[in-house]
N, C-alpha and C positions, 0 to 999 in steps of 0.2 A: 290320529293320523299325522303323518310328516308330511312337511312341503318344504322340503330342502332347496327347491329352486324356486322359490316364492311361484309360482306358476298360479296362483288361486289368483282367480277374476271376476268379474260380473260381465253379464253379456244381456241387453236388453231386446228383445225380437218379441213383435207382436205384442204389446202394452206390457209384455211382462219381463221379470228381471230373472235370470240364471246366474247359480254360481256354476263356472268352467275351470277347468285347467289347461292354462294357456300353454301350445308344445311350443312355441317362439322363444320362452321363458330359459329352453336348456339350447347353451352354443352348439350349433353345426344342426341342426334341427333341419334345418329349410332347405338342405338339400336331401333329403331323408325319401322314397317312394312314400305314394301316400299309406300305403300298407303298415310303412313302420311307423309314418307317423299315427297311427291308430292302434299301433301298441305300445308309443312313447307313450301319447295320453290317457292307457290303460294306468301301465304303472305309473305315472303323477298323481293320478287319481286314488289306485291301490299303494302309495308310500307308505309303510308301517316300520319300516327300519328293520323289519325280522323275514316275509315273503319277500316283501320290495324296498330294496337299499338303495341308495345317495348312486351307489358304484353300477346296483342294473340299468338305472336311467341313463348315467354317463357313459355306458359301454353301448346302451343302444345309440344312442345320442352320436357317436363315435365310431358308431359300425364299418368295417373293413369290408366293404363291397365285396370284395374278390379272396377274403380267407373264409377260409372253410369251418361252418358254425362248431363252436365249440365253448359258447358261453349262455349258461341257462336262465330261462326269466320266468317267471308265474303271473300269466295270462289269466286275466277272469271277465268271460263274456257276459255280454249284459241279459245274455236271454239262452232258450233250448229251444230247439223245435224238433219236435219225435214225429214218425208216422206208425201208424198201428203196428205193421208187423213187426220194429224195432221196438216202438213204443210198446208194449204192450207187458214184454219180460223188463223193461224197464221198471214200470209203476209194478209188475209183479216183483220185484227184488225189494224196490222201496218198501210195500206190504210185507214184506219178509223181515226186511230191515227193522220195520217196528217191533215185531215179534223175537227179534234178536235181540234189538235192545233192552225190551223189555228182561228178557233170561239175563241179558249182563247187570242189570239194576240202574238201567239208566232211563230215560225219559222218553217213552215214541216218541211223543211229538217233536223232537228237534231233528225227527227223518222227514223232512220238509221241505220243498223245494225253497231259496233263497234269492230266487233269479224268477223271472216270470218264464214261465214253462209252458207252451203249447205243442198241443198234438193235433196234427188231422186225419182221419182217419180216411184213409185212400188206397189202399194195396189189397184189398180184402172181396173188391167188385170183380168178378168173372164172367168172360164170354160165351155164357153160356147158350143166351139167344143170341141172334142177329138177323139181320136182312128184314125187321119189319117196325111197324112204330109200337108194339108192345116191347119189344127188346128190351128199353129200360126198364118200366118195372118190372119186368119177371125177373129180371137178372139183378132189381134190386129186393123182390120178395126173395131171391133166392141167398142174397147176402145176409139178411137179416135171417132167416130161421138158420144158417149154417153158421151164425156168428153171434147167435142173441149173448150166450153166458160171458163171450169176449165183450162184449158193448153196454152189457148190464155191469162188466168190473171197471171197466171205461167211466161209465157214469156213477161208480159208487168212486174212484177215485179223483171226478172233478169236485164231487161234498168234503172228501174225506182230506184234501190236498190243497196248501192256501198257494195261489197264485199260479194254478193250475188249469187250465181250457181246455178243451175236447171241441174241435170243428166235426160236428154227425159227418157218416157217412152221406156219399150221393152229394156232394157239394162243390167239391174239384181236387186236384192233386198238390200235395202239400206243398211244393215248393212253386208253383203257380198263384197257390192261395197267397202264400207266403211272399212275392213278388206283388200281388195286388192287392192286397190288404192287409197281410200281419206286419210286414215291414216298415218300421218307424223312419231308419236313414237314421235320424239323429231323434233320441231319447230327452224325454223334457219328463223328469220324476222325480219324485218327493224322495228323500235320501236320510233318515236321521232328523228328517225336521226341516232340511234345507232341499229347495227347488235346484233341482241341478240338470244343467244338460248336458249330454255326452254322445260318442258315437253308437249307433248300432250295432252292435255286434251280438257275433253268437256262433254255439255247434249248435251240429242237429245229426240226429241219428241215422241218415241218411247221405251216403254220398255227395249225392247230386244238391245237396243243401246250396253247392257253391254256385247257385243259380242267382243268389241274391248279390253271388260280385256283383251284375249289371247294373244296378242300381245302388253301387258304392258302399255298399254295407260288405265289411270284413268277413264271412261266414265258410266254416267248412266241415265235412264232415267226421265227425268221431265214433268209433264203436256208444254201443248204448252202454256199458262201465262207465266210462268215458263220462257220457253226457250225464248221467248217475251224479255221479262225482261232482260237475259245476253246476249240477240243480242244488247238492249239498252244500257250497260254497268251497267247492275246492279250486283252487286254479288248477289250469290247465298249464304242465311245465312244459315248455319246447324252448330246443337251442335257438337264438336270433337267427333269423333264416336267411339264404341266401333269394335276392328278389331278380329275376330275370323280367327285362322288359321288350314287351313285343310292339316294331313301331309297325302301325299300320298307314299306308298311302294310299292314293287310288280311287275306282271305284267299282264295286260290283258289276259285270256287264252282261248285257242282255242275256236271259234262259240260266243264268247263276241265279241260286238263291243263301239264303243264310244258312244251310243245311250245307251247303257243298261249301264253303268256308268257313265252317267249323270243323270237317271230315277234315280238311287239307288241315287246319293249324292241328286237329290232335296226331293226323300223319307227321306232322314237322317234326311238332315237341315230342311227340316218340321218339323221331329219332333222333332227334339232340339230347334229350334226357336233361326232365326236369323233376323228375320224382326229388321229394321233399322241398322244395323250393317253391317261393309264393309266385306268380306270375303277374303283371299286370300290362295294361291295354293302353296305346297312348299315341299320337300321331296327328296327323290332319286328316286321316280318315276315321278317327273315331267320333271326330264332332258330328257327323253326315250319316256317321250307323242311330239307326232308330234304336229304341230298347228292348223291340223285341231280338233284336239280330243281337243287340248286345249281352241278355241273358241266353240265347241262345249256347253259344262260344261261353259264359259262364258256366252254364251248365255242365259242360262235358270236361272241365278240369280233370274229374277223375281218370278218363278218358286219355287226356294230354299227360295225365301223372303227376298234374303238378297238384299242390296243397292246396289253393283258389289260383281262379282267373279273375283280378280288379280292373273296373273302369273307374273313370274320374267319378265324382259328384259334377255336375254343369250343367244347363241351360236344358238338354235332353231330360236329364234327372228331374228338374223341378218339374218342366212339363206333363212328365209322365206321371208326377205326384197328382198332378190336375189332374188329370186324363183320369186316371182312378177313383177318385171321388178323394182324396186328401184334405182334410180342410187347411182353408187360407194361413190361421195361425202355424199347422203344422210344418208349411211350405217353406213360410214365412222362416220360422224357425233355423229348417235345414238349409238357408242359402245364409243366413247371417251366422250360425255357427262354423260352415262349412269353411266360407269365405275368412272370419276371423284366426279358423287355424291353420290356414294357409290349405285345406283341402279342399278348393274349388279350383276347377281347371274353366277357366272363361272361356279363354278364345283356341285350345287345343294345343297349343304349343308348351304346356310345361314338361319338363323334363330334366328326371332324376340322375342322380347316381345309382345305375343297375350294377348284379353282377357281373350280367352277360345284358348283350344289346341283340336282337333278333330283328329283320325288318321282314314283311310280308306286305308285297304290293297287290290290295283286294284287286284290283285289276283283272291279274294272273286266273283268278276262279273260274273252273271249266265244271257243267255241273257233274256228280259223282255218285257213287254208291261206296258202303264199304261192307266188307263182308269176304269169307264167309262164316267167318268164325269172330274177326277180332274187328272193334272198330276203329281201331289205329290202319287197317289195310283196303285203303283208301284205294279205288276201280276207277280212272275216269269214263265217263258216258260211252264214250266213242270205244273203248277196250274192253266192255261189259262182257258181250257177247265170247270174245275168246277168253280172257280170263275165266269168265263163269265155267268153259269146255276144259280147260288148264285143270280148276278145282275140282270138278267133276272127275276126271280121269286120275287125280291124286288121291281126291276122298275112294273114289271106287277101289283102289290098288290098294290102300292102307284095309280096307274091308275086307279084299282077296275076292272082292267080283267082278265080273266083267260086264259090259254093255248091257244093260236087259231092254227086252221091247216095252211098248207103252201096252199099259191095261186097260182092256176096253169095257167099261159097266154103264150104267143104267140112272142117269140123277134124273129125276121129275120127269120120265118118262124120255128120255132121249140120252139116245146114247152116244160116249164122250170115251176119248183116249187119254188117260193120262199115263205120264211117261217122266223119266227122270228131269229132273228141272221143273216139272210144275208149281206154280206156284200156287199153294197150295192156303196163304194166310197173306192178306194184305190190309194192315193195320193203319190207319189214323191215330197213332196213339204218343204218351210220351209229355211229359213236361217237358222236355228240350224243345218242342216244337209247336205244340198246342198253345205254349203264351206266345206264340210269333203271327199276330195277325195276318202280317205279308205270307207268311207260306200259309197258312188255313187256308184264304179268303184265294189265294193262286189254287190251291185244290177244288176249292169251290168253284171256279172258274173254268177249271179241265173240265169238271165233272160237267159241267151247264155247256160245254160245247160238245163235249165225246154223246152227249144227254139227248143232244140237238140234230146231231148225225143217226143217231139212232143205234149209237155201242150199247153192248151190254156187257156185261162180266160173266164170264165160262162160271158153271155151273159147279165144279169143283173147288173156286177159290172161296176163302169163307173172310169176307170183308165185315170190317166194323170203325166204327169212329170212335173213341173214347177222349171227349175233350176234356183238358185243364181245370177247367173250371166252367160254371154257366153262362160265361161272358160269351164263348164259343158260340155259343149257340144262339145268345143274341144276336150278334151281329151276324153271322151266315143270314139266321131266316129274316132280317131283316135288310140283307143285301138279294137277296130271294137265291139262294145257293143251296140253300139246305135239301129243298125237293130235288134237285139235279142229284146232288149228291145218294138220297134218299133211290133215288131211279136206277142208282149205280151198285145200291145196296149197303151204302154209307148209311145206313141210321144210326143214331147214336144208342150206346150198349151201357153207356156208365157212365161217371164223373171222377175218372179215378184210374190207377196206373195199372193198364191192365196186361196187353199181351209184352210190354216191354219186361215185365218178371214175373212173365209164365202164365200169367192167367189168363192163357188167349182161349181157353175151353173148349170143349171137344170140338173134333174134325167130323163132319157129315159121316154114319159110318160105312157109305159106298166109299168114301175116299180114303177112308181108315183102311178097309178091308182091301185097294186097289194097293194100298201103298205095302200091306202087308204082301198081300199077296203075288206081286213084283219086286217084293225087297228093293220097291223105290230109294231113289235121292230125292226129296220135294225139298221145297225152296219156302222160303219167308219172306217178305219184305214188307216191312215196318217203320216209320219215322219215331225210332225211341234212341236211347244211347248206349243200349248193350246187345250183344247179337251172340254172346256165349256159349259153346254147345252145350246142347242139350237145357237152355234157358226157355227159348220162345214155346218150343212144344217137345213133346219125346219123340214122335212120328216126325218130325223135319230137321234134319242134318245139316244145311244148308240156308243161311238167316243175312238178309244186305239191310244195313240200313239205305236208308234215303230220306228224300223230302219228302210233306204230304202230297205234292202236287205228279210227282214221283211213283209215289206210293197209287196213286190213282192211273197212270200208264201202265203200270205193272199187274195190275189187276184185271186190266180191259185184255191186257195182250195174252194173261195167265201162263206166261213162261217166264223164264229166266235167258233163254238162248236165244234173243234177237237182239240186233242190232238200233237200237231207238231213232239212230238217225236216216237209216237207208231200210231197215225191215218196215213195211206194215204193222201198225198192232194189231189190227184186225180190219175188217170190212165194213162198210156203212148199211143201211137200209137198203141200197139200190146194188150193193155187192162190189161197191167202189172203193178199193184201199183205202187207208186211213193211217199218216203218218202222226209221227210226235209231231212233226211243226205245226198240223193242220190244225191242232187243239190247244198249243200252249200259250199262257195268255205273255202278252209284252207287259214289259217294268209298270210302263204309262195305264195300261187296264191296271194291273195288280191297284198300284199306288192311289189311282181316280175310288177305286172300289174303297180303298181304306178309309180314304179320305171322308168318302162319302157317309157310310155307314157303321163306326167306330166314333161311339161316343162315350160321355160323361155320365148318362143315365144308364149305361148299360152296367157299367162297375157300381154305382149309386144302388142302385136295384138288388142287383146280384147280391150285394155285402151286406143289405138295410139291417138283416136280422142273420148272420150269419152263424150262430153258438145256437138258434131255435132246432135246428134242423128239420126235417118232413115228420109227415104222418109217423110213420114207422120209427121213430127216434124218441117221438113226443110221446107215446104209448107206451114204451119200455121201462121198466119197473127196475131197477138197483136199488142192492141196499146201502143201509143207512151205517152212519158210524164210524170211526178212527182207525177199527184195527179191524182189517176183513177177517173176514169167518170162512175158512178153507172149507170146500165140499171135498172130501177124499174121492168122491164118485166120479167130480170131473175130467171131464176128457181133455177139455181147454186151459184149466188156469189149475194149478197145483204147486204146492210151497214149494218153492227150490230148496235144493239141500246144502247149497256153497256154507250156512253158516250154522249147521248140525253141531252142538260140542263145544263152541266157538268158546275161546280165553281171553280172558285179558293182556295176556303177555303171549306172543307167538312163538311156536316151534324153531329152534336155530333152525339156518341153511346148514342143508347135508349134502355131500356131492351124492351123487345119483349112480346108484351098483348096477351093474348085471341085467340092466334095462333089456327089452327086445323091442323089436322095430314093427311098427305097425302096419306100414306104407312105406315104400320108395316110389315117389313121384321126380313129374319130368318138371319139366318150363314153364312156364305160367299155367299155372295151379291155380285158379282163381275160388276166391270164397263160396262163386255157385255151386264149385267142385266139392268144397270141405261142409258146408251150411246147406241142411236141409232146405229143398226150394222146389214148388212145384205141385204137382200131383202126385200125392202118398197110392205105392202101388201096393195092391191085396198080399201078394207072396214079400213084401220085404220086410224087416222086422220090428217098423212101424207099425206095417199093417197088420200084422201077426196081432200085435198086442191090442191094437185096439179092436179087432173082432172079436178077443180076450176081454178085455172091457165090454162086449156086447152093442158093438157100433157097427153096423152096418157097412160094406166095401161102398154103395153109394152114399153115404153120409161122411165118408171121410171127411172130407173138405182140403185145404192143402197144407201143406209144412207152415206155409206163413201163418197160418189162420189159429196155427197150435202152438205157437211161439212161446206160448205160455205155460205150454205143459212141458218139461225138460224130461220125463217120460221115451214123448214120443219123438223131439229133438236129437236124444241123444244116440237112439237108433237108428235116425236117419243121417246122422252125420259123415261124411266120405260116403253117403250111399249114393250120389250122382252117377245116372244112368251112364255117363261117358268119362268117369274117371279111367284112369290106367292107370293100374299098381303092376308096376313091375316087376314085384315079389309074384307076383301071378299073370305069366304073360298070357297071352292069348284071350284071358278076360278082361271086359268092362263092367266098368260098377264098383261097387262097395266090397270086392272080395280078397281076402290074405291068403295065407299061409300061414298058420299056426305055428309055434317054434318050440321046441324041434321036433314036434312029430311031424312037421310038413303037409297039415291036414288042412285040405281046402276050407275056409268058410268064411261068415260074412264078417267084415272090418266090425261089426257091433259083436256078434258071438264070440270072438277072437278077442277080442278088449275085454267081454265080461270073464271068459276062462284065464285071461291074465291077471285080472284083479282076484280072482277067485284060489290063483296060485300066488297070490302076493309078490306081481311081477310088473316094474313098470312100465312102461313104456315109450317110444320116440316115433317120430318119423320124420324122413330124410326128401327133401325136396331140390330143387331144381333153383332155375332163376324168376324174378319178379312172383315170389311164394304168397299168394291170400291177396293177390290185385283183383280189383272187382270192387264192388260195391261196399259198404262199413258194414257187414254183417259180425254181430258179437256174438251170435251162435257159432260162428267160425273157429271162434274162442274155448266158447262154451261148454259147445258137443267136444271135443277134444279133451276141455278139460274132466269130463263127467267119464270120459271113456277112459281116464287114466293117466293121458300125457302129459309127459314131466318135461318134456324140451323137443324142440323140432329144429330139426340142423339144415339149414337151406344154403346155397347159392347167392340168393340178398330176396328182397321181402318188400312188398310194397307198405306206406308209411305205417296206415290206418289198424292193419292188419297185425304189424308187428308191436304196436303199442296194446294190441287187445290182447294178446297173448303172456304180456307180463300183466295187465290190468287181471288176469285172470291167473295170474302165477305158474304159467310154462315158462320155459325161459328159451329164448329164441337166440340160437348161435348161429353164426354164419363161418361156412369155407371162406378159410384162404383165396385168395386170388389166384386164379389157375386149378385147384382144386375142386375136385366134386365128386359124387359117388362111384360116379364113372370109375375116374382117373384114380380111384384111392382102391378099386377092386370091391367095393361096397356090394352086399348086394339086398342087405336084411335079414339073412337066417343067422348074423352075428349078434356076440352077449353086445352090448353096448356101457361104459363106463365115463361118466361125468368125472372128472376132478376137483378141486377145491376153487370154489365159488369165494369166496373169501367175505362170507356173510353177503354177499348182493354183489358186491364192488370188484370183483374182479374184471380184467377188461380182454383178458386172455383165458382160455380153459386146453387142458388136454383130455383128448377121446381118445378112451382105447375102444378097440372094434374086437372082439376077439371071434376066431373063427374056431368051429367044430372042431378043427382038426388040434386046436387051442394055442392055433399060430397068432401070431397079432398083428394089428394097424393100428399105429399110434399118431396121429395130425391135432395139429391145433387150431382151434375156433374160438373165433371173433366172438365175443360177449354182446350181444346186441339190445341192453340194459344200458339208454343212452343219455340217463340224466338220473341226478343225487333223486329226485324224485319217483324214479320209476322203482330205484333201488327198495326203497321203503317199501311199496307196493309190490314186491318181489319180497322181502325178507316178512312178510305179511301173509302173504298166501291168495294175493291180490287187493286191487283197490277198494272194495267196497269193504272186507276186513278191514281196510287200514282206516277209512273215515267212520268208520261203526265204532273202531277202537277210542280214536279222537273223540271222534263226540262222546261218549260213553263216560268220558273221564271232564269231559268238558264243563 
């Protein structure tokens, strides 16, 4: 390795000595955000003169605040963190990867994670019960038998895999766990022989990974290719980013909580536009934000569009190390490293050189809801009521219905009217929210008053709690919250992310059959950080976030159409109104409550044995062995086919002939749209095939849960109940138009008749194309289906790096340009031009039309670093480091 800027030190913390690499070491350093300084001290650490030259250090080191990135560097985080439903086709690829290598004559075993790699397994628990204290186990027997072959290859891949973990299901949500317990902050490990310290970092196969800004650790999320690749030892290449800083003032005021100032900053930086740019947190109000409020607002980066939302390392940070159960040495550690590389903010006043400067005085926070679709469209409290009537009368006209009355049936013997707006799911749920003690312990608080008056929750809403993690639910039942809660029908359903991606599990089927049977509009309200149609459930149209404490008004009133501050939510025991003031607790209760009952034993406990898992974990039988043994019978895990044939030397780039178009989509298109999610239905041609496999309609399970099967993936893919293809108006769903016989069917039958005529394929999108969540099936399914290139509008970041990792190639319109505007419509041949082996940075598309007139425009090459080129002239990333190592 090189140290061209002699930057190599020792740092002594806690009786022991580290070598570091000091960032002070390269000029202009110290005005640097902390951001960059944590990837100045990546590459000092990775110098090799060949990834990381003399010239990358100096150009970060020198960084142009205000020019727009266009100089690339190779990032290599210190760690991965996956959650099953990502994770799962991950370690299946890597199994694949051994079995490739092997065909190339090269060695499995260097298919091997390089980097410590954790997975938790959390997305896979469904609500299925509720409303009672059996709810969690039945809903955890029920994850286990619809999950055993997923968790038995889980468990052959933590023997099979060095430096590889598996957190059991039923233990909390991965980027919660990952905030209270996986998270280092700063790395103290054996490196070659020598003790080194370094900063924390990391991807993770999850969006919301950027949960772990709050607590100062770099982290964000990448498709699972992606994260493949730096468990391989690849870096991760990105241009030096532009960093926008948001100064916060102020102070939160009364009936505001951390929920409703994260709504408002992802409203802001929507509308400033931070997509690809790091963000970070800085001011005299962030010394006074606790860390829950602080991962809170980390969390929803994806949300705001930016890469991460960072806070400093400071006085908060170490405490919160305590708080957690940390040891002394660890603590120790992260304030003497932090401090000596100038990334400790003491007293709240440091401040960089940003791109842009943002200020937001928390003062300002009125509380909110957002919804009904996006959670950039932020409702304040007070406008609920007529916005909610506004969306209603939009959604209904887009449908072509008008008004319908409420329907009146039958739940537990008493009968009840529901009508458009009911709310029909109201959720506790969400790592955004569930690691923020202040909003739980405030939920717990409504619930023990509204508990106290004698509210109940309308029989129609189907409430659940799904907390973060176990710590949840220490502190409630030892604040005594939990039975209030419990009274309200709050029991807890899971430890795991549930109704925030879809797994909120069936509706009562009197509310099913009302809502059917009215062609209702019902409502959601849920404290999670996606509200996407047709995400929360198929039967609700209509999805707000909010707070927990939020989410429990909503429940008690069971509509959507009142006013929180002048309506009643309902009546008491004596039949006496019952406002939101009467129940909502003040800052000073919230804060006494924390104080009180939020300790050290509670994380202590939680975490003593956390890789044991329960009963149902420790029972489970995996096999043994290096190179899995494929069941062809499986329904769940099945060899992928990306590396069938696979060469040593790859196929040149060819420009792309006489393509047809698969899709013409609008505006944000997001990955739920493109990425199997949800519950697999009997007629779509998922479910076709696996009733063909001999699986039963109630054994399905969901798209997550078969992640691993690319089977049933790939049939599901563009199948989202509320896609709009414009190639086919007046439908939703997964349906085309075949070309040119203009034959209706579905987005999978239509892919497979085109491969079958040896025909390729495209399709054409809109603006912010694959925003949403890091899904690599978004990728995936696309690429299985055929697609050779998708020509959008522009493309959120995550999204359009999976699609070269997977070797589509993603062009974008001109400015001012779009399907629209260019007469586009899909029943055109489509023609690629010359790629110029990866490197082109301009292309010409001809369109040609039946009558075999044409449309010639040119698109933007959106192959945006020397790196990604390779992994495009490759046939994607996991080809290109299977090549590497193979020859290695």
């Amino acid at each position: 390795m090189h140290d061209s800027f002699k930057s190599k030190a020792r740092l002594d913390a806690a009786g022991k000595s580290y070598e570091i690499f000091r960032v002070d070491a390269v000029p202009n350093s110290a005005r640097l955000p902390f951001s960059l300084k944590i990837l100045l001290e990546n590459l000092l650490r990775y110098e090799d003169g060949v990834t990381v030259k003399r010239a990358d250090i100096a150009a970060l080191a020198n960084w142009d605040a205000k020019a727009e990135p266009d100089r690339e560097i190779q990032y290599r985080p210190a760690r991965v963190l996956m959650q099953d439903f990502t994770g799962v086709p991950a370690v299946v690829d890597l199994a694949a990867m051994r079995d490739a290598m092997s065909a190339l004559g090269g060695d499995p075993n260097k298919i091997n994670p390089l980097q410590p790699a954790e997975l938790v397994i959390d997305h896979s628990v469904q609500v299925d019960n509720y409303g009672s204290d059996s709810a969690l186990e039945l809903n955890a027997q029920l994850e286990f038998s619809r999950n055993r072959e997923r968790y038995r290859f889980l468990k052959w891949g933590q023997q099979a895999f060095d430096d590889f973990k598996v957190v059991p299901p039923d233990t909390g949500i991965v980027h919660q766990v990952n905030v209270e317990y996986l998270a280092r902050v700063v790395f103290g490990r054996e490196v070659n022989g020598v003790l080194q310290a370094y900063p924390d970092t990391l991807v993770g196969t999850d969006s919301h990974t950027t949960m772990i800004n709050g607590v100062g650790v770099l982290g964000w999320g990448v498709g699972g290719i992606e994260a493949e690749a730096s468990m391989l030892g690849q870096p991760v290449s990105m241009l030096i980013p532009q960093v926008v800083g948001v100064k916060l003032s102020g102070r939160l005021p009364e009936g505001a909580t951390a929920t409703d100032l994260v709504l408002t900053i992802v409203e802001q930086l929507r509308q400033h536009g931070v997509v690809g740019k790091l963000v970070e947190f800085y001011g005299p109000a962030v010394k006074s934000l606790p860390m829950g409020d602080r991962t809170t607002i980390a969390n929803m980066a994806p949300e705001y569009g930016a890469t991460c939302g960072l806070f400093p390392i400071d006085d908060e940070t170490l405490d919160f190390m305590r708080l957690t159960g940390r040891s002394d040495e660890q603590v120790a550690l992260v304030e003497a490293y932090a401090k000596a590389q100038g990334m400790f903010d003491a007293d709240g006043t440091f401040e960089a050189d940003f791109s842009e400067t943002l200020e937001l005085d928390i003062g300002s926070i009125v509380p909110s809801l957002a919804g009904p679709k996006r959670p950039q469209d932020r409702v304040p409290l007070t406008e609920i009521k007529a916005s909610f009537a506004g969306a209603l009368k939009t959604q209904n006209a887009e449908r072509g219905v008008d008004d319908r009355p409420a329907v009146t049936t039958e739940i537990d013997g008493e009968q009840v009217a529901i009508g458009d707006g009911a709310v029909v799911i109201a959720a506790i749920t969400s790592c955004t929210n569930t690691s923020n003690p202040t909003v739980m312990l405030g939920a717990g608080l409504v619930a023990k008053k509204a508990a106290a008056l004698g509210l109940k929750v309308p029989a129609w809403v189907k409430t659940s709690l799904g907390p973060g993690s176990m710590v949840v639910t220490r502190y409630l039942e030892a604040a005594g919250l939990m039975d209030p809660l419990k009274q309200l029908g709050f029991h807890v359903v899971g430890y795991g992310c549930t109704t925030c991606i879809g797994n909120s599990g069936p509706l009562r089927p009197e509310v099913s059959k009302a809502i059917s049977d009215g062609d209702l509009t019902v409502a959601s309200v849920l404290s999670g950080n996606r509200n996407f149609e047709g995400r929360v459930h198929p039967e609700v149209r209509m999805n707000y976030l909010a707070s927990p404490p939020l989410v429990v008004i909503y429940a008690l009133a069971g509509r959507m159409g009142f006013d929180p501050y002048n309506d009643p939510i309902a009546d008491d025991a004596d039949g006496n109104p019952v406002f939101m003031r009467d129940i909502w607790p003040t800052q000073a209760e919230v804060a006494d409550t924390v104080s009180s009952f939020l300790g050290q034993d509670d994380f202590r406990s939680t975490y003593a044995d956390v890789f044991a898992g329960d009963a149902h974990w420790q029972k489970l039988e995996a096999p043994a062995g290096k190179v899995f043994d494929w069941d062809p019978s499986s329904t769940y895990i099945q060899e992928p086919p990306y590396f069938q044939g696979i060469q040593m030397e790859p196929e040149p780039v060819q420009p792309i002939r006489d393509a047809r178009c698969l899709a013409v989509l609008g505006d944000s298109v997001t990955t739920d749209h493109i990425s199997p999610a949800g519950s697999i239905k009997a007629d779509s041609p998922a479910g076709h095939y696996l009733v063909e496999q001999g699986v039963a309609p109630g054994d399905f399970n969901s798209y997550g849960s078969r992640r691993g099967n690319h089977q049933v993936m790939m049939r599901g893919t563009f199948a989202n109940i509320r896609l709009r293809n414009r190639m086919a108006p007046g439908t939703e769903g997964g349906v085309t138009l075949h070309q040119p016989s203009g034959e209706q069917e579905s987005i999978y039958d239509a892919a497979m008749r085109y491969q079958a005529e040896g025909v390729p394929v495209v399709v054409i999108a809109g603006k912010e194309y694959g925003s949403g969540s890091s899904r690599d099936w978004a990728a995936k399914g696309p690429r299985l289906l055929g697609v050779r290139a998708v020509i959008a509008e522009s493309y959120e970041r995550i999204h359009r790096t999976n699609l070269v990792c997977m070797g589509i190639l993603p062009l974008q319109f001109q400015p001012g340009e779009s399907a629209e505007s260019l007469g586009l419509t899909g029943s055109e041949l489509f023609s690629i031009g010359d790629l110029e082996d990866g490197n082109a940075k301009q292309v010409e598309v001809t369109a040609t039309h039946a009558d075999g007139s044409e449309v010639r425009f040119q698109a933007k090459v959106r192959i945006d670093t020397p790196n990604e080129a390779d992994y495009y002239r490759n046939g994607g990333i996991l080809h290109y480091v299977l090549r590497r190592l193979a020859v290695a």
